[in-house]
N, C-alpha and C positions, 0 to 999 in steps of 0.2 A: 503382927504376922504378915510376910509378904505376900501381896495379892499374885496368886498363880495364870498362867495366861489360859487364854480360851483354847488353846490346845492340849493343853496341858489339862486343863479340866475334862474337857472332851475324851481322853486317851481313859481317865478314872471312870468317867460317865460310862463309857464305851464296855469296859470290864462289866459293872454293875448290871448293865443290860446283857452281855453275851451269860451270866450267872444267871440272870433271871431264865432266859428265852431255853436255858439247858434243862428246868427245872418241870415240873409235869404237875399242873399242863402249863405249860410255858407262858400262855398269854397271863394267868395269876402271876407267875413269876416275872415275867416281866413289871405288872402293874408294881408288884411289893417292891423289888429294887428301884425302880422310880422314885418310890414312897423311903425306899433305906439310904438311897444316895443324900438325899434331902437333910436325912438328918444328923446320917454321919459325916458329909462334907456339904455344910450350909454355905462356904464359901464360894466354895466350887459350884454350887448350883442357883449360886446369883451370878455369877459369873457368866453362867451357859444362857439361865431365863428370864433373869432379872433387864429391864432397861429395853426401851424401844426398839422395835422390830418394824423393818420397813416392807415387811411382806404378810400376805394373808395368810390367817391359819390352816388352809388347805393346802397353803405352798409351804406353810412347815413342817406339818405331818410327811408330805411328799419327800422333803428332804431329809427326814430321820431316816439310818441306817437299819432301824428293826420295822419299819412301816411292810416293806417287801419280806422283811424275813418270818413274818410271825402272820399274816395275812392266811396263808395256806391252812395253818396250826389254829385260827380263829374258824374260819368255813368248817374245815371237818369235825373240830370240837363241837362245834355248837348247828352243825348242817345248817349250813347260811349258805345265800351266793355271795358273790365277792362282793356287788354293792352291798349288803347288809354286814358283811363283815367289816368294808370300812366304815360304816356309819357305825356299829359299834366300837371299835377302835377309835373314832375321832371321839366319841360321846365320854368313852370310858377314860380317854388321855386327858381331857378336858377336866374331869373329875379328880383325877390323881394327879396332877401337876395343881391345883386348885388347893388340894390336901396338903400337897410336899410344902407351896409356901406357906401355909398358914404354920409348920414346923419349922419352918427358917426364921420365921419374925417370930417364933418365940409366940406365938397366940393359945400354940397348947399341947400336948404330949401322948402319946399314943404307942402303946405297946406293940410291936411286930402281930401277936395273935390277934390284937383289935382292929392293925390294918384291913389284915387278911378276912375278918370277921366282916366287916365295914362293905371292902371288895368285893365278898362274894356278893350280898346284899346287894349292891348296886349291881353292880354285873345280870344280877336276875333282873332288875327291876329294867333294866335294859335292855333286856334278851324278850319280856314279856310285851314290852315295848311293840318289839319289831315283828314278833310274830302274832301279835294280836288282831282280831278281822281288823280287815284295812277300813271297812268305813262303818264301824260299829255306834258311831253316832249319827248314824243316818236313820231316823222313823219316817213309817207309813204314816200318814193324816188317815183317821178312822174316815169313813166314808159320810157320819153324818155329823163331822165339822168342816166338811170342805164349803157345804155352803156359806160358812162365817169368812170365810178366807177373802180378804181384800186386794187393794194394790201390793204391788211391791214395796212400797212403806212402811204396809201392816205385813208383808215377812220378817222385815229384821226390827226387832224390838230389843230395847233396852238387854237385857242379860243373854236372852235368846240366842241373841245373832244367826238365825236361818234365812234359809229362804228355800221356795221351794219348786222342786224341779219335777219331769217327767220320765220314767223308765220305759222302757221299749216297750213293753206292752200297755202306754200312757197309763200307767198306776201311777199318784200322785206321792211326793217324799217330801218332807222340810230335811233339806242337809245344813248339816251345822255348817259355817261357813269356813271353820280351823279345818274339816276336810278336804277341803277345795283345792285342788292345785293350782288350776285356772280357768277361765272361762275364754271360749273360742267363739266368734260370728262365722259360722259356715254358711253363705247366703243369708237367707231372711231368717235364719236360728241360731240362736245363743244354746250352748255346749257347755255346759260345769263339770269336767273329769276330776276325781278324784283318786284316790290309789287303783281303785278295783273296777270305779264303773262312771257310766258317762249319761249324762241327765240334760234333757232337755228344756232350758229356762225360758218361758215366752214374755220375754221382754227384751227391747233391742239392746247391746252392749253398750249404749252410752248412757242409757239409766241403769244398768246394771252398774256401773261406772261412778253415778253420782251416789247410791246408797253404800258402795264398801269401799271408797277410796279414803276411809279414815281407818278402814280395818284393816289395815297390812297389806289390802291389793293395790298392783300398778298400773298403767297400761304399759305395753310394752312394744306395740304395732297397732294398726289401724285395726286389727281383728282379733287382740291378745291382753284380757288382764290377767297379770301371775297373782302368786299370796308369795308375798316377798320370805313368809315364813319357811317354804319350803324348798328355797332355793340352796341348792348342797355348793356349789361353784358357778363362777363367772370366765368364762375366757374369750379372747379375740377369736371375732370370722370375718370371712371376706366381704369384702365392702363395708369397713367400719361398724361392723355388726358385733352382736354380742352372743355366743351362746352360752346358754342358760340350763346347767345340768339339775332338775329336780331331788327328791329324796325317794324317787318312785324309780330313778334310774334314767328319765325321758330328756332330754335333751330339744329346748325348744329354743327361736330366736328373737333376740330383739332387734329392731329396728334403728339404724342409726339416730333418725332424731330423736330418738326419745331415750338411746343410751343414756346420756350427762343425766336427764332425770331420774334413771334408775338407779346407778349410780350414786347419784347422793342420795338417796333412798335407803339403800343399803347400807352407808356409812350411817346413817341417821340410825338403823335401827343397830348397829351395834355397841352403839354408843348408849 
Protein backbone atom coordinates (compact mmCIF):
# COMPACT_ATOMS: atom_id res chain seq x y z
CA UNK A 1 0.00 0.00 0.00
CA UNK A 2 1.53 3.44 -0.69
CA UNK A 3 2.24 5.43 2.23
CA UNK A 4 -0.12 8.71 1.90
CA UNK A 5 1.53 11.99 2.79
CA UNK A 6 0.92 14.05 6.14
CA UNK A 7 -1.39 16.18 4.15
CA UNK A 8 -3.15 14.16 2.71
CA UNK A 9 -3.88 12.34 6.00
CA UNK A 10 -4.60 15.40 7.74
CA UNK A 11 -7.34 16.54 4.94
CA UNK A 12 -9.13 12.66 6.22
CA UNK A 13 -8.29 13.40 9.85
CA UNK A 14 -9.80 16.82 9.39
CA UNK A 15 -13.26 15.37 8.02
CA UNK A 16 -13.55 12.69 10.85
CA UNK A 17 -13.11 15.64 13.46
CA UNK A 18 -15.61 18.25 11.55
CA UNK A 19 -18.25 14.77 11.76
CA UNK A 20 -17.45 14.33 15.20
CA UNK A 21 -17.67 18.27 16.54
CA UNK A 22 -21.38 18.22 14.37
CA UNK A 23 -22.69 15.54 16.36
CA UNK A 24 -24.42 16.28 20.13
CA UNK A 25 -22.71 17.00 22.10
CA UNK A 26 -19.84 17.36 20.05
CA UNK A 27 -17.12 17.02 22.41
CA UNK A 28 -18.34 12.93 22.66
CA UNK A 29 -18.29 13.10 19.07
CA UNK A 30 -15.44 14.43 18.57
CA UNK A 31 -13.55 12.05 21.24
CA UNK A 32 -15.41 8.84 19.17
CA UNK A 33 -13.96 10.01 15.58
CA UNK A 34 -10.68 10.20 17.07
CA UNK A 35 -11.19 6.68 18.50
CA UNK A 36 -12.91 5.83 14.49
CA UNK A 37 -10.16 7.37 12.38
CA UNK A 38 -7.75 5.08 14.34
CA UNK A 39 -9.11 2.28 13.30
CA UNK A 40 -10.59 2.78 10.01
CA UNK A 41 -7.31 4.41 8.58
CA UNK A 42 -4.50 3.09 10.98
CA UNK A 43 -2.12 4.27 8.23
CA UNK A 44 -3.06 7.55 8.18
CA UNK A 45 -3.01 7.91 11.79
CA UNK A 46 0.66 6.81 12.23
CA UNK A 47 1.34 8.98 9.89
CA UNK A 48 -0.17 12.20 11.75
CA UNK A 49 1.03 10.55 15.61
CA UNK A 50 3.22 8.09 15.24
CA UNK A 51 7.15 9.17 15.39
CA UNK A 52 8.86 12.07 17.27
CA UNK A 53 7.64 15.38 17.87
CA UNK A 54 9.90 18.16 18.65
CA UNK A 55 7.37 20.19 20.61
CA UNK A 56 5.55 19.95 24.01
CA UNK A 57 2.02 18.52 24.33
CA UNK A 58 0.52 21.90 25.17
CA UNK A 59 2.06 23.24 22.09
CA UNK A 60 0.08 20.36 20.29
CA UNK A 61 -3.07 20.64 21.68
CA UNK A 62 -2.59 24.55 20.77
CA UNK A 63 -2.01 23.67 17.34
CA UNK A 64 -5.03 21.14 16.75
CA UNK A 65 -7.73 22.81 14.65
CA UNK A 66 -10.74 21.59 17.02
CA UNK A 67 -8.73 22.74 20.28
CA UNK A 68 -10.54 26.54 19.67
CA UNK A 69 -13.44 25.09 18.06
CA UNK A 70 -14.95 22.75 20.66
CA UNK A 71 -13.60 24.77 23.91
CA UNK A 72 -16.82 26.81 24.10
CA UNK A 73 -19.09 23.41 23.52
CA UNK A 74 -16.94 21.95 26.54
CA UNK A 75 -17.53 25.14 29.18
CA UNK A 76 -21.31 25.23 28.54
CA UNK A 77 -21.76 21.38 28.34
CA UNK A 78 -20.40 20.69 31.45
CA UNK A 79 -20.27 24.79 33.27
CA UNK A 80 -16.61 24.78 33.49
CA UNK A 81 -14.36 28.04 33.01
CA UNK A 82 -12.14 27.95 30.28
CA UNK A 83 -9.25 26.71 32.35
CA UNK A 84 -11.05 23.60 33.44
CA UNK A 85 -12.28 23.04 30.08
CA UNK A 86 -8.91 22.95 28.88
CA UNK A 87 -7.60 20.70 31.39
CA UNK A 88 -10.36 18.60 30.58
CA UNK A 89 -9.78 18.58 26.96
CA UNK A 90 -6.02 17.98 27.39
CA UNK A 91 -6.71 14.96 30.03
CA UNK A 92 -9.54 13.49 27.87
CA UNK A 93 -7.27 13.79 24.34
CA UNK A 94 -4.52 12.14 26.32
CA UNK A 95 -6.83 9.13 27.02
CA UNK A 96 -8.19 8.79 23.43
CA UNK A 97 -5.14 9.15 21.40
CA UNK A 98 -3.73 6.41 24.23
CA UNK A 99 -6.92 4.21 23.04
CA UNK A 100 -6.64 4.85 19.11
CA UNK A 101 -2.99 3.50 19.38
CA UNK A 102 -3.45 0.64 21.17
CA UNK A 103 -6.13 -0.17 17.89
CA UNK A 104 -3.49 0.62 15.48
CA UNK A 105 -0.89 -1.89 16.74
CA UNK A 106 -3.49 -4.39 16.68
CA UNK A 107 -3.32 -4.79 20.87
CA UNK A 108 -7.04 -5.10 20.82
CA UNK A 109 -10.73 -4.38 19.42
CA UNK A 110 -13.44 -2.49 20.55
CA UNK A 111 -16.90 -1.91 19.37
CA UNK A 112 -18.01 1.77 18.50
CA UNK A 113 -20.82 1.28 21.61
CA UNK A 114 -17.84 0.13 24.00
CA UNK A 115 -15.92 3.33 22.90
CA UNK A 116 -18.63 5.55 23.66
CA UNK A 117 -19.43 3.38 26.90
CA UNK A 118 -15.50 3.60 27.87
CA UNK A 119 -15.89 7.81 26.99
CA UNK A 120 -18.58 8.57 28.89
CA UNK A 121 -16.92 6.65 32.07
CA UNK A 122 -13.81 8.50 31.78
CA UNK A 123 -15.19 11.83 30.86
CA UNK A 124 -17.25 11.49 34.53
CA UNK A 125 -14.34 10.26 36.10
CA UNK A 126 -12.70 13.62 34.88
CA UNK A 127 -15.37 15.89 35.36
CA UNK A 128 -15.46 14.62 39.20
CA UNK A 129 -12.02 15.24 39.16
CA UNK A 130 -12.20 18.96 38.55
CA UNK A 131 -15.10 19.73 40.39
CA UNK A 132 -14.42 18.01 43.48
CA UNK A 133 -13.47 20.28 46.97
CA UNK A 134 -10.20 21.61 45.99
CA UNK A 135 -8.26 20.48 49.10
CA UNK A 136 -10.36 17.60 50.30
CA UNK A 137 -7.41 15.95 51.65
CA UNK A 138 -6.53 18.41 53.96
CA UNK A 139 -7.55 17.29 57.97
CA UNK A 140 -7.75 19.04 61.28
CA UNK A 141 -5.06 17.48 63.98
CA UNK A 142 -7.75 16.70 66.92
CA UNK A 143 -6.72 18.98 69.52
CA UNK A 144 -5.40 16.26 71.93
CA UNK A 145 -2.64 14.99 69.34
CA UNK A 146 -1.09 18.11 68.64
CA UNK A 147 0.89 17.61 71.72
CA UNK A 148 2.49 14.45 70.07
CA UNK A 149 3.48 16.61 67.02
CA UNK A 150 7.28 16.87 66.56
CA UNK A 151 9.71 18.59 64.12
CA UNK A 152 9.12 18.86 60.76
CA UNK A 153 10.68 15.18 60.23
CA UNK A 154 8.01 13.74 62.17
CA UNK A 155 5.37 15.57 59.57
CA UNK A 156 6.24 13.83 56.51
CA UNK A 157 6.45 10.21 57.17
CA UNK A 158 6.78 7.26 55.23
CA UNK A 159 3.20 6.90 53.32
CA UNK A 160 1.83 9.99 54.94
CA UNK A 161 3.58 12.54 53.18
CA UNK A 162 1.95 15.75 55.32
CA UNK A 163 2.94 18.26 56.86
CA UNK A 164 1.37 20.68 58.75
CA UNK A 165 0.45 24.21 58.42
CA UNK A 166 -1.75 27.03 60.09
CA UNK A 167 -5.17 28.68 58.99
CA UNK A 168 -5.97 32.14 59.64
CA UNK A 169 -7.55 31.74 62.60
CA UNK A 170 -4.15 29.64 63.71
CA UNK A 171 -6.30 26.31 63.66
CA UNK A 172 -3.69 23.68 63.12
CA UNK A 173 -4.08 21.15 59.39
CA UNK A 174 -1.72 18.23 58.30
CA UNK A 175 -2.12 18.88 54.37
CA UNK A 176 -1.15 16.20 52.24
CA UNK A 177 1.63 17.47 50.39
CA UNK A 178 -0.06 16.28 46.51
CA UNK A 179 -2.25 19.56 47.47
CA UNK A 180 0.41 21.79 47.56
CA UNK A 181 1.01 23.96 44.67
CA UNK A 182 3.75 25.85 46.36
CA UNK A 183 5.36 27.20 49.11
CA UNK A 184 6.33 31.02 49.27
CA UNK A 185 8.84 32.95 52.08
CA UNK A 186 6.88 36.11 52.57
CA UNK A 187 9.49 37.61 55.14
CA UNK A 188 10.16 35.59 58.26
CA UNK A 189 7.00 33.11 56.94
CA UNK A 190 6.74 30.24 54.85
CA UNK A 191 3.11 30.24 52.86
CA UNK A 192 1.71 26.57 51.37
CA UNK A 193 -1.18 27.60 48.92
CA UNK A 194 -3.10 25.13 47.55
CA UNK A 195 -6.08 25.26 45.17
CA UNK A 196 -8.60 26.91 47.73
CA UNK A 197 -6.46 28.21 50.66
CA UNK A 198 -3.28 29.38 52.07
CA UNK A 199 -1.43 27.90 55.26
CA UNK A 200 1.03 29.10 57.22
CA UNK A 201 4.29 26.71 57.74
CA UNK A 202 6.60 27.64 60.65
CA UNK A 203 9.70 26.60 59.39
CA UNK A 204 12.14 28.58 57.29
CA UNK A 205 11.98 27.53 53.25
CA UNK A 206 15.27 25.90 53.26
CA UNK A 207 14.15 23.15 55.60
CA UNK A 208 11.08 23.16 54.09
CA UNK A 209 13.40 22.42 50.98
CA UNK A 210 15.49 19.54 52.42
CA UNK A 211 12.37 17.41 53.52
CA UNK A 212 10.21 17.50 49.90
CA UNK A 213 12.73 18.04 47.46
CA UNK A 214 12.51 14.10 46.75
CA UNK A 215 8.78 14.74 46.41
CA UNK A 216 8.21 16.43 43.28
CA UNK A 217 8.96 20.02 44.80
CA UNK A 218 11.50 22.49 43.12
CA UNK A 219 13.00 25.68 44.18
CA UNK A 220 12.32 27.94 41.67
CA UNK A 221 13.67 31.46 43.25
CA UNK A 222 15.11 32.57 46.45
CA UNK A 223 11.41 32.50 47.86
CA UNK A 224 9.55 29.85 45.66
CA UNK A 225 9.30 25.85 45.79
CA UNK A 226 6.49 24.63 43.13
CA UNK A 227 5.20 20.71 43.18
CA UNK A 228 6.52 20.09 39.76
CA UNK A 229 3.09 17.99 39.59
CA UNK A 230 0.98 20.87 39.09
CA UNK A 231 2.52 22.65 36.65
CA UNK A 232 0.00 22.83 33.35
CA UNK A 233 2.84 25.08 31.03
CA UNK A 234 6.17 26.65 30.89
CA UNK A 235 6.90 29.71 28.77
CA UNK A 236 9.54 32.61 28.31
CA UNK A 237 9.57 36.12 30.43
CA UNK A 238 11.57 38.78 30.46
CA UNK A 239 14.98 38.53 31.76
CA UNK A 240 15.59 34.94 30.94
CA UNK A 241 12.83 34.04 33.23
CA UNK A 242 10.25 31.36 33.19
CA UNK A 243 6.68 31.65 33.66
CA UNK A 244 4.98 28.95 35.28
CA UNK A 245 1.18 28.47 34.62
CA UNK A 246 -0.23 26.16 37.55
CA UNK A 247 -3.57 23.77 37.22
CA UNK A 248 -5.23 26.45 39.64
CA UNK A 249 -4.86 28.95 36.62
CA UNK A 250 -1.88 31.22 38.77
CA UNK A 251 0.84 31.98 36.93
CA UNK A 252 3.97 32.22 39.00
CA UNK A 253 7.82 32.85 37.98
CA UNK A 254 10.96 31.45 38.01
CA UNK A 255 14.20 32.64 38.30
CA UNK A 256 16.89 32.61 35.86
CA UNK A 257 19.42 30.60 37.76
CA UNK A 258 17.52 28.23 38.55
CA UNK A 259 15.64 27.84 35.11
CA UNK A 260 18.18 24.84 33.52
CA UNK A 261 17.41 23.11 36.85
CA UNK A 262 13.78 23.14 36.41
CA UNK A 263 13.89 22.41 33.36
CA UNK A 264 15.60 19.23 33.47
CA UNK A 265 13.30 18.46 36.17
CA UNK A 266 10.50 18.59 34.14
CA UNK A 267 11.90 16.39 31.46
CA UNK A 268 13.07 14.00 34.13
CA UNK A 269 9.59 13.54 35.25
CA UNK A 270 8.09 12.98 32.06
CA UNK A 271 10.08 10.44 31.24
Amino acid sequence: MEKVSENEARKVYEKYIEEGLSMFPPFKGYGCKIVQFSMDEPEMYKTLFFGKKDISYEQYLEDQMEWKKILPSVQSSFGLSEREAKVLFRDMTIYLHGLASLFVNGACVMSEAEVSAHFGNVCRGLLMAIKSPKDERIKIIPSQTETQLGNIDDYIKGKKNVIVGYGPSKEKYQIHLDAILYFEAVGENVLAYTKANVYEIKHRLYKIEDVVKNMEFIRISKSLLVNIKKIIAISSAEGGRKSILLDNGENILASRMYVKELMLQMKESEE
